[in-house]
N, C-alpha and C positions, 0 to 999 in steps of 0.2 A: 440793489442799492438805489438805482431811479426810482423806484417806486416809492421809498421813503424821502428819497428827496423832492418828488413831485408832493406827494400830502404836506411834506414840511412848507414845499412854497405855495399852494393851495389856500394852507392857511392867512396867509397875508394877500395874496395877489390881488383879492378886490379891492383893497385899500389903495393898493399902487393901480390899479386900472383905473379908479375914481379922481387918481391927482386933477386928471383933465378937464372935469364934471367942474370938481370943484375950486378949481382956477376958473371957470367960467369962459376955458377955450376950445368948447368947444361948437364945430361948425353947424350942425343942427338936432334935434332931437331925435330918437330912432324910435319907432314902436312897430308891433306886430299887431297885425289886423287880420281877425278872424270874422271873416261877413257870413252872416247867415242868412238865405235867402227864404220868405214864408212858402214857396213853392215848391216843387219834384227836383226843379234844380237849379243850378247859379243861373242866375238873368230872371227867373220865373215870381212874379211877385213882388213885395219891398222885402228890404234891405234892412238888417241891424247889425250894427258892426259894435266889436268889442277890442278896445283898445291897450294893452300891456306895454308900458314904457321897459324898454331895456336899458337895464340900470344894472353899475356902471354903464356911460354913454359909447360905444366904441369909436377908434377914429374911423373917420372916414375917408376912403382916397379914390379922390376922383381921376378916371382914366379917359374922363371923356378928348380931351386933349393933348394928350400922347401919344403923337405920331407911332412912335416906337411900339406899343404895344397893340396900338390897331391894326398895325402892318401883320403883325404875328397871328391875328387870327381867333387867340382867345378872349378876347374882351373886343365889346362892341361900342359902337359910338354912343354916351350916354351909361354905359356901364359903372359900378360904383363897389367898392370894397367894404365891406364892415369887418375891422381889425379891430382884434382883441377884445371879444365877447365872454364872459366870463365862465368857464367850465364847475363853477360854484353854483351860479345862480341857474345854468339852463343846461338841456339833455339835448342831444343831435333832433331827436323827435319832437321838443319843445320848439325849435327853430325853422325845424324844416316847413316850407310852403304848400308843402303835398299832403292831400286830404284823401280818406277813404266814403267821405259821406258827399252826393251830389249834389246836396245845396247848401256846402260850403265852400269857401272859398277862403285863403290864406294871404296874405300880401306884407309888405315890410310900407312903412312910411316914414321916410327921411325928408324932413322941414315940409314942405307941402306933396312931394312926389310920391307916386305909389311907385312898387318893385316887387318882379316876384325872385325866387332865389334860383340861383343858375347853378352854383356848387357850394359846398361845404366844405371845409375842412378842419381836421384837427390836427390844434397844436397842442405841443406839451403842456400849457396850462390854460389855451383860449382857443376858443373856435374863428374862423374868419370866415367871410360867407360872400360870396361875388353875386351884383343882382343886379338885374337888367331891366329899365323903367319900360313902364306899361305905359302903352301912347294917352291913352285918355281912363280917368277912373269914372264909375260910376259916378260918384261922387261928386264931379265933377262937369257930366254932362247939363246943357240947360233945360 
């Protein structure tokens, strides 16, 4: 019986994931960054990165100020949640940070910050994914 109630709510869930997109509340844009590096491996050479907006936007919950959960151990200072990623639009392997080839390299970029991915999870119609900011991006350096 779950199983056709999952397809049943499947079919709608991007509409409801997108209420947020499209009220314009939300907190900043998410994309997945795929860098390829022209050398043997990540750092060796320039840089081209290929950017995929994740669409619906998920929320975001920021933990960095949460005593309560810092105390705990599983989230770090600066750690950040992406909830309710659509199980329509992407695969555990389309999400994940972890690459088989050495000169590339995977990241998440929420509003200006890079992040790589700490855990994944699935839920019964959305994945959330916990990811923890990388101190400085290439990108970034002068």
């Amino acid at each position: 019986m779950s199983c056709n109630l999952r397809k049943s709510l499947l079919k709608c869930s991007d509409k409801i994931l997108a209420v947020r997109e499209n009220m314009g509340a939300q907190l900043a844009d998410v994309y997945l960054i795929e860098r390829t590096w022209s050398g043997q491996r990540q750092g060796d050479g320039s840089l081209v990165d290929v950017s995929i907006k994740i669409s619906p936007i998920p929320e975001i919950v920021d933990y960095s100020h949460s005593v309560a959960v810092s105390e705990s151990g599983a989230y770090k200072s600066g750690d950040i949640l992406l909830r309710g990623i659509s199980f329509n639009s992407y695969t555990e392997s389309d999400l994940t940070t972890i690459t088989n080839k050495k000169n590339v390299e995977r990241f998440y970029k929420v509003g200006k910050h890079y992040y790589t991915m700490i855990h994944i999870k699935e839920k019964f119609l959305t994945w959330d994914i916990q990811l923890r900011k990388i101190n400085q991006d290439e990108t970034e350096r002068g």
